[in-house]
C-alpha positions as CSV (number, residue, x, y, z in Angstrom):
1,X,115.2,-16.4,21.6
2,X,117.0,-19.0,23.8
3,X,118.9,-15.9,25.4
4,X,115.4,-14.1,25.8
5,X,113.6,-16.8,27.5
6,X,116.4,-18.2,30.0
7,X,117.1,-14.5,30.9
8,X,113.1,-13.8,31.8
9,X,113.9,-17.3,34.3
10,X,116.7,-15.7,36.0
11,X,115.0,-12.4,36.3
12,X,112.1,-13.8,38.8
13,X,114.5,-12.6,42.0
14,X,114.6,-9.4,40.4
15,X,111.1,-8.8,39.5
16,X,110.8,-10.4,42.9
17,X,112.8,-6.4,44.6
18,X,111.4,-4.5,41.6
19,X,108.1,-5.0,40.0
20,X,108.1,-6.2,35.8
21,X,108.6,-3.3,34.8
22,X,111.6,-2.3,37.0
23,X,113.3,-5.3,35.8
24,X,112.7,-4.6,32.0
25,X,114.1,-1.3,32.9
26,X,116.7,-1.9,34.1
27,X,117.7,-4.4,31.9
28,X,117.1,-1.7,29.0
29,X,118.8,1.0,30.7
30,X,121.8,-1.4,31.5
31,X,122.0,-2.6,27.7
32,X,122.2,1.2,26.1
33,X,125.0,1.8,28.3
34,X,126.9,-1.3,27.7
35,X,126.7,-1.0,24.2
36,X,127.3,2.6,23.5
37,X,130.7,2.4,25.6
38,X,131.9,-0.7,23.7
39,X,130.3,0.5,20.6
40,X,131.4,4.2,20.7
41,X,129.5,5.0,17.6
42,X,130.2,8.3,16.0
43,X,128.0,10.5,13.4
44,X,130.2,9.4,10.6
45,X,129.3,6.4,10.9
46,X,126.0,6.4,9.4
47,X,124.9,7.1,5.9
48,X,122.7,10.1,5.0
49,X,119.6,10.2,7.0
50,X,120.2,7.2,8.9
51,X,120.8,8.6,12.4
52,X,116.7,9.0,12.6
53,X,115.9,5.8,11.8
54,X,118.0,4.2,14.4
55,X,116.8,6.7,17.1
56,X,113.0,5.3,15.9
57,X,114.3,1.9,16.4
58,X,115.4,3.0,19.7
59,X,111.6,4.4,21.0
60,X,109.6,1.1,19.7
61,X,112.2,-1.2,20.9
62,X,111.3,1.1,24.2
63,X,107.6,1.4,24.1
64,X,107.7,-2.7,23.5
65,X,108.9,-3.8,25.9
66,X,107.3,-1.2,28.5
67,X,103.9,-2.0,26.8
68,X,104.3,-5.8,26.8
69,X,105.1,-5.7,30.7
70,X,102.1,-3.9,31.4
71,X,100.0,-6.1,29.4
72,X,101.6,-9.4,31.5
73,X,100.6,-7.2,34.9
74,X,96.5,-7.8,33.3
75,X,96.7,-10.2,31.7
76,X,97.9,-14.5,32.0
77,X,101.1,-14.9,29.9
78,X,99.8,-17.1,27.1
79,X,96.7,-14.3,26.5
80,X,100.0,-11.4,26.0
81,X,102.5,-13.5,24.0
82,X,99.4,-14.6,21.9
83,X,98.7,-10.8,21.2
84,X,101.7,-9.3,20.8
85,X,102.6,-12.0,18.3
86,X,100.0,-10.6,16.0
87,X,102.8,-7.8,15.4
88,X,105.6,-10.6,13.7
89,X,102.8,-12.3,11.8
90,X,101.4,-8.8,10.3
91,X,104.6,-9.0,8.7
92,X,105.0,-12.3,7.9
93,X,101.8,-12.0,6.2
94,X,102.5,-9.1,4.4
95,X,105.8,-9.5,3.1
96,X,105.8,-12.9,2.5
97,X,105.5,-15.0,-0.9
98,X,102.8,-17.5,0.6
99,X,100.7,-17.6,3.6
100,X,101.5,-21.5,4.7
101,X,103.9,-21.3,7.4
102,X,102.6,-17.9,9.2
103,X,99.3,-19.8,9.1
104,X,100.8,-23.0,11.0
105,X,103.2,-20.9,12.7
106,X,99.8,-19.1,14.2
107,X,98.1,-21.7,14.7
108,X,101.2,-23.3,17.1
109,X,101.1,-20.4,18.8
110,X,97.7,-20.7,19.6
111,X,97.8,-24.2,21.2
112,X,101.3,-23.3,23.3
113,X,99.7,-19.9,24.5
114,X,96.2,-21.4,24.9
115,X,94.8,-17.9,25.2
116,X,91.6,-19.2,25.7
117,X,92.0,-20.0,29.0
118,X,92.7,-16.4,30.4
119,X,90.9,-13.1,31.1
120,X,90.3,-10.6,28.6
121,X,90.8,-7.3,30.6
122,X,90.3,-4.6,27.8
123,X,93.0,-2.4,29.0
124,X,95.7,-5.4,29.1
125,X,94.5,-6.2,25.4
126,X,94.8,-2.6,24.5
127,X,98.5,-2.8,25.7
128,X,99.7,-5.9,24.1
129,X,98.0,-4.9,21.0
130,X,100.5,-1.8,20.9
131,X,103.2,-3.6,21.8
132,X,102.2,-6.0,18.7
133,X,102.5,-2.8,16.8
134,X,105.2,-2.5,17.8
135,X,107.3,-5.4,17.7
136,X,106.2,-5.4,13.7
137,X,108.4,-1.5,13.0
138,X,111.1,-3.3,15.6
139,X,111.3,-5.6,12.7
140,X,111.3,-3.4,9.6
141,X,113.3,-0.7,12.0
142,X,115.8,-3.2,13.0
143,X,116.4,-4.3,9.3
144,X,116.4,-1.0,7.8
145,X,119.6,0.6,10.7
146,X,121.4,-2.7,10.1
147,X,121.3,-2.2,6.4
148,X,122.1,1.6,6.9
149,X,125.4,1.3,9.0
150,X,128.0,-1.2,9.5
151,X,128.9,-3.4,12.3
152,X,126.1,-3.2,15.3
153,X,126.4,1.0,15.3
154,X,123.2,1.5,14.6
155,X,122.3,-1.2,17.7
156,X,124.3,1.0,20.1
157,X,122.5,4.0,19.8
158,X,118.8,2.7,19.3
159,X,119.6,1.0,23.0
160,X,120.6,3.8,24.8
161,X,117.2,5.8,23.5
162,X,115.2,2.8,24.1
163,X,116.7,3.1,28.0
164,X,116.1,6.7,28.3
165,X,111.8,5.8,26.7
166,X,111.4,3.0,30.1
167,X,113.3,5.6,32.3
168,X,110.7,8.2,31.5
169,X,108.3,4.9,32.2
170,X,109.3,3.7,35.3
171,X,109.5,7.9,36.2
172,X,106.0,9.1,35.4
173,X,103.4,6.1,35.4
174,X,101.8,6.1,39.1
175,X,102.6,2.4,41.2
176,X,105.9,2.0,39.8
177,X,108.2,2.8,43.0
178,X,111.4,1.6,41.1
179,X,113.6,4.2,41.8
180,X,113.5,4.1,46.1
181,X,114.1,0.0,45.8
182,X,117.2,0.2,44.0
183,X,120.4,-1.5,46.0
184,X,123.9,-1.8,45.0
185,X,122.9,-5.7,44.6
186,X,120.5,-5.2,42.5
187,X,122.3,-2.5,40.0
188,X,125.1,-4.9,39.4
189,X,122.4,-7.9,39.1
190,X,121.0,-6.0,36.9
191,X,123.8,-5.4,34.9
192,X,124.7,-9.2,34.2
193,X,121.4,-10.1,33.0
194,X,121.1,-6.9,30.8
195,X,123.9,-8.7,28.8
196,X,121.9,-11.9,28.7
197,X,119.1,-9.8,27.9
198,X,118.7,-7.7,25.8
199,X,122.3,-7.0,24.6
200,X,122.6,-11.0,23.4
201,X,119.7,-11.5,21.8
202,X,119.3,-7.6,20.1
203,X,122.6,-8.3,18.3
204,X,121.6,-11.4,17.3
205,X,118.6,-10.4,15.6
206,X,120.4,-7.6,13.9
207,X,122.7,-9.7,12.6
208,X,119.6,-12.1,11.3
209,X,117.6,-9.6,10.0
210,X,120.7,-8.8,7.4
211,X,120.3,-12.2,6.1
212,X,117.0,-13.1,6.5
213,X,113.7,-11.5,5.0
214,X,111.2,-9.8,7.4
215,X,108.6,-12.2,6.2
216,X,111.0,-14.9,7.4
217,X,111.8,-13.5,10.3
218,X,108.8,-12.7,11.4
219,X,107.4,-16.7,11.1
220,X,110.5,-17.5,13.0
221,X,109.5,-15.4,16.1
222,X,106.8,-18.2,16.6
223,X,110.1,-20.3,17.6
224,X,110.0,-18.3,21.0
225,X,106.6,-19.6,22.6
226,X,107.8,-23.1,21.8
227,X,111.5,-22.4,23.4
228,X,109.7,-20.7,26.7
229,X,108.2,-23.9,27.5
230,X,111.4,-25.7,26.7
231,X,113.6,-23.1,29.5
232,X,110.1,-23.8,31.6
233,X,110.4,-27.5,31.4
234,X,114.4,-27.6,31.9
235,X,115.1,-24.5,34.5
236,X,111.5,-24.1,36.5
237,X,110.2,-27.8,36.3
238,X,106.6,-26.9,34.3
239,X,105.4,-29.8,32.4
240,X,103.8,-29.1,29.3
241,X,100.7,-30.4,28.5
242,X,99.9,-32.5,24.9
243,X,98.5,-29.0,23.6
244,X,101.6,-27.2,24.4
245,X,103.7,-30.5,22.7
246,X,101.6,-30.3,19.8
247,X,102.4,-26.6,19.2
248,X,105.7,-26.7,19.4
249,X,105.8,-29.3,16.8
250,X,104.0,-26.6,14.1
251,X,106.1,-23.1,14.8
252,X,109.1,-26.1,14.6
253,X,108.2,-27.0,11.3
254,X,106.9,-23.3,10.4
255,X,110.3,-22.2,11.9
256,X,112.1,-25.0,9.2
257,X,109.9,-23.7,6.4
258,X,110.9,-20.4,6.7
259,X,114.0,-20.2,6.9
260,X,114.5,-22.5,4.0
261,X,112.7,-20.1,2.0
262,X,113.9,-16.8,3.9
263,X,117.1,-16.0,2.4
264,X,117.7,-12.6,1.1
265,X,118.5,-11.9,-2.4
266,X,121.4,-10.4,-1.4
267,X,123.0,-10.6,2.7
268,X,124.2,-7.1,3.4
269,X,127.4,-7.4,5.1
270,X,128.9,-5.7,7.9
């Protein structure tokens, strides 16, 4: 989440030349490459009936991120993140043992995001609804391939199907020039943050999500509103306010309660 949030502060120069959604492209498109070619996974590697469930993996992760950028272009910030975090909580909710900390987890999220305060354009609530939707299969999807296949295998060839999902983005949704405002500088910018984000943080969570239940999991996504207005304080000099303070303090302690109860019967190795 750290990884996340500081990448999205570097990326303002680069959203700056290409739009939101040509920087989450290119990020995604960067990221499938890099880890297929270090990766080089191979059929064999996967169980029986495994190969589909990582290409699935591959189209939310996709559709996500595509979905949540064109919710931010509609909506403030806080209103998206407070959305699309409905998607983690679904799951926390339903796979989980007790309803306390998704409740106090929610109800930081509320106070960081203040959602409140912004606009409630119904087509920009329509898309970070779906990409709710879909951040809660990236969950069960990312659990499921990591369980399936050793290593990050299954990782290197959802990322290189979620690249080829914003390419066809970027390609056929009208306004999105990405293509003609590509430079050399940009490509090989764009490389360097694709392995801050997503290649970083993608592994990370696939590792997690072999330890950790979805339910816990899913609370602990709360952590990242809290850790975007930490990167915001340190790297772009905005102050929270005592709202904002006060949330972090709850997906914190949700965060700690979680985990604490989150372990998985049994870690799957790899």
């Amino acid at each position: 989440m750290a990884c996340v949030q500081i990448g999205l502060a570097v990326s303002v120069g680069l959203v700056e030349h290409i739009g939101t959604a040509g920087a989450a492209w290119i990020r995604l498109a960067w990221a499938g490459v890099i880890l297929f070619v270090v990766v080089r996974p191979r059929r064999s590697d996967f169980r029986k009936g495994g190969l589909l469930p990582a290409v699935a993996l591959g189209v939310v992760t996709g559709t996500m991120t595509m979905l949540f950028m064109a919710a931010v272009a509609r909506l403030p910030l806080g209103t998206a993140s407070a959305l699309e975090f409905l998607g983690p909580l679904a799951v926390a909710v339903v796979r989980g043992r007790t309803l306390r900390w998704p409740l106090i987890a929610a109800a930081g999220v509320l106070l960081l995001t203040a959602p409140w305060h912004g606009g409630t354009d119904p087509v920009g609530v329509a898309y970070a609804l779906g990409a709710a939707v879909c951040w809660a299969g990236y969950i069960l999807l990312t659990q499921q391939v990591g369980d399936e296949s050793s290593g990050v295998r299954g990782l290197a060839i959802s990322m290189p199907v979620a690249g080829l999902v914003a390419t066809v983005a970027v390609a056929v949704v009208p306004g999105t020039p990405v293509f003609s405002r590509l430079t050399p500088e940009i490509m090989v910018g764009g490389l360097f943050l694709a392995v801050l984000l997503p290649v970083i943080p993608f592994v990370l969570e696939f590792l997690a999500l072999r330890r950790l239940t979805t339910a816990a999991f899913g609370t602990l996504m709360s952590l990242e509103p809290a850790i975007a207005v930490l990167v915001g304080f340190a790297l772009l000099a905005q102050v929270p306010d005592l709202a904002a303070v006060a949330g972090i303090g709850l997906v914190v302690a949700a965060g700690i309660g979680a985990e604490r109860s989150g372990a998985r019967p049994a870690a799957v190795g790899g």
